[in-house]
C-alpha positions as CSV (number, residue, x, y, z in Angstrom):
1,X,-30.3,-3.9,47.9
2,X,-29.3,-0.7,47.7
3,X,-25.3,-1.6,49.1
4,X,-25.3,-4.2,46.1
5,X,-26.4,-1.2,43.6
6,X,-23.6,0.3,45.4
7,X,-21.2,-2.0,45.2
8,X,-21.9,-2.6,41.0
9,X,-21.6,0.9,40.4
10,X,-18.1,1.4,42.1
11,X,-17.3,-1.5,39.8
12,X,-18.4,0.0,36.7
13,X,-16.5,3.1,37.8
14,X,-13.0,1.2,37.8
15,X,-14.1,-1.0,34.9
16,X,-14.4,2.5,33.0
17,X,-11.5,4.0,34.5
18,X,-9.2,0.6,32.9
19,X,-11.2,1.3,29.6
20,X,-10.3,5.2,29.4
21,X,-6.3,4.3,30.4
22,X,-6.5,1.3,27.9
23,X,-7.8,4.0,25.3
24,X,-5.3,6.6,25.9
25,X,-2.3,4.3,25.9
26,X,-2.9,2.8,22.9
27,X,-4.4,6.1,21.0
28,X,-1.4,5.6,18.2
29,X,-2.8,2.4,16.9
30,X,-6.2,3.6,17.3
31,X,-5.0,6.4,15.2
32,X,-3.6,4.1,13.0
33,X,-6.8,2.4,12.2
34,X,-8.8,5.6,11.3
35,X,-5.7,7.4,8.9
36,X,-4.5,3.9,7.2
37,X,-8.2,3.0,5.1
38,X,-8.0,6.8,3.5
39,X,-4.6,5.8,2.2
40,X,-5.0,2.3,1.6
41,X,-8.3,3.4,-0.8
42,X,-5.9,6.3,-2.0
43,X,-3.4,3.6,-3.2
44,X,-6.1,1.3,-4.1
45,X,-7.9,3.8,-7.1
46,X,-3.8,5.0,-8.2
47,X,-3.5,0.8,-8.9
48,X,-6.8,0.9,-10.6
49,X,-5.3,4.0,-13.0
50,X,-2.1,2.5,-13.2
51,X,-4.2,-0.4,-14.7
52,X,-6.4,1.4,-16.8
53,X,-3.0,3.2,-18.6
54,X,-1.6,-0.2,-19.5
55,X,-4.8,-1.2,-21.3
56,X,-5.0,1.5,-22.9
57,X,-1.4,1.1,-24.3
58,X,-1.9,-2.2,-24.6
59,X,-4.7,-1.7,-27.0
60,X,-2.7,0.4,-29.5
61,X,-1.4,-1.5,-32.3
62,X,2.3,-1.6,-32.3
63,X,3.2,-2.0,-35.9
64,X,6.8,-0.7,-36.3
65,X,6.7,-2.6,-39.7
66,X,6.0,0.4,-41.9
67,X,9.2,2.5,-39.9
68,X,11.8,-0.1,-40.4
69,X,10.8,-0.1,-44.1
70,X,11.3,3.0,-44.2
71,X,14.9,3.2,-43.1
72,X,14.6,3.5,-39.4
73,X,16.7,1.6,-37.8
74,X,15.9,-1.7,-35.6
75,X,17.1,-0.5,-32.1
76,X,16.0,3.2,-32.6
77,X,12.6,1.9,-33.5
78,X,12.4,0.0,-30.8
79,X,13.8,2.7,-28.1
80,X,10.7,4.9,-29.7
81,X,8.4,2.0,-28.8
82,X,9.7,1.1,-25.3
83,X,9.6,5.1,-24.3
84,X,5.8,5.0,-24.3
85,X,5.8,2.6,-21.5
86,X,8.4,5.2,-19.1
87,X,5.9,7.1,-17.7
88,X,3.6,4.1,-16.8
89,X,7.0,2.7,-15.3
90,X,7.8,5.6,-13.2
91,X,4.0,6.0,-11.8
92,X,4.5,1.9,-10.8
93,X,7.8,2.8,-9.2
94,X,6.4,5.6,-7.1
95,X,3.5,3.7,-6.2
96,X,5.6,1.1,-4.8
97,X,7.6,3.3,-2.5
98,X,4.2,4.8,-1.2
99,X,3.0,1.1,-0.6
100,X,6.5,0.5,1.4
101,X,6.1,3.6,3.3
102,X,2.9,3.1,4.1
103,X,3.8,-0.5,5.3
104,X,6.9,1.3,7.2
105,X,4.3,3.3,9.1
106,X,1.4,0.6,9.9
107,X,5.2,-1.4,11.2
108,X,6.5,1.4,13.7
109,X,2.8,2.2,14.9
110,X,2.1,-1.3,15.6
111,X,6.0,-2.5,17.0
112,X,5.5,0.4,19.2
113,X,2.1,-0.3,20.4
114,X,2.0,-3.6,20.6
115,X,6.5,-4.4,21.3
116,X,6.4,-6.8,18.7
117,X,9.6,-8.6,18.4
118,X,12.3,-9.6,15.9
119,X,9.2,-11.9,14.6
120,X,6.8,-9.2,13.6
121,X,8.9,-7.0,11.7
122,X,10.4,-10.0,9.8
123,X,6.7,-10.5,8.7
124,X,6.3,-6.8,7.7
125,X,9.2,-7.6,6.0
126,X,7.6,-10.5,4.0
127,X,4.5,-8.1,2.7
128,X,6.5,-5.2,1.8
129,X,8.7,-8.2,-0.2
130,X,5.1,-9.5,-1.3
131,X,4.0,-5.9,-2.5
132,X,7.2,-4.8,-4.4
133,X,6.9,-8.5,-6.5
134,X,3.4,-8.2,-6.8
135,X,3.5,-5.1,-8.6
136,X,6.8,-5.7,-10.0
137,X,4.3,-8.6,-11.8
138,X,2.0,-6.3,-12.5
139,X,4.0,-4.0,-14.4
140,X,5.4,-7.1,-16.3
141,X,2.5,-8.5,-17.3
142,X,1.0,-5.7,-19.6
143,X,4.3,-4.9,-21.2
């Protein structure tokens, strides 16, 4: 009895000792999963602003009526108008390069962790692709 306690015990010992090298070679993706939520919810509430400024510009009344009639000219009028929406444009834009890089990063950690082939990154890729229309679409459809 007590050579079969024996005997399970060394086995734990080397099923542990796989466990702790499996750990600590793959401690970048591990990594990965604890630092990537933090940004992904930090990207996630900047979307939800971004959002909240289009509804708000989208509830102000545009009526350029009363400035044409008095003497403005179409396309200066309309330049006024179109400037409001620049900052709202430039806060999508940055967003979307902090989505890509953030992509980028989740990419390297897990083609270097996992040796993902030509396969993976094409797919990584495809979402970045996915992300950019996405919000492209996004930007488009409140303007």
């Amino acid at each position: 009895m007590l050579s079969k306690y024996a005997a399970n015990l060394k086995e734990a010992g080397v099923s542990d000792l796989k466990i702790e090298q499996s750990m600590s070679e793959n401690f970048g993706i591990l990594s990965i999963i604890d630092i990537q939520p933090t940004k992904l919810e930090t990207l996630e509430a900047q979307i939800e602003g971004l959002e909240e400024n289009l509804k708000e510009l989208k509830k102000q009344k545009d009526d350029i009526l009363p400035k044409l009639l008095g003497g403005a000219s179409l396309e200066e009028v309309l330049k006024e108008e179109k400037e409001k929406f620049n900052p709202i444009c430039e806060e999508n834009s940055k967003h979307i390069e902090m989505v890509e890089q953030l992509l980028l990063e989740i990419q390297v950690a897990l083609v270097g962790g996992f040796r993902l082939g030509y396969a993976g990154l094409s797919r990584f890729g495809l979402h970045a692709r996915w992300v950019r229309l996405r919000l492209g679409r996004f930007g488009s459809s409140y303007v």
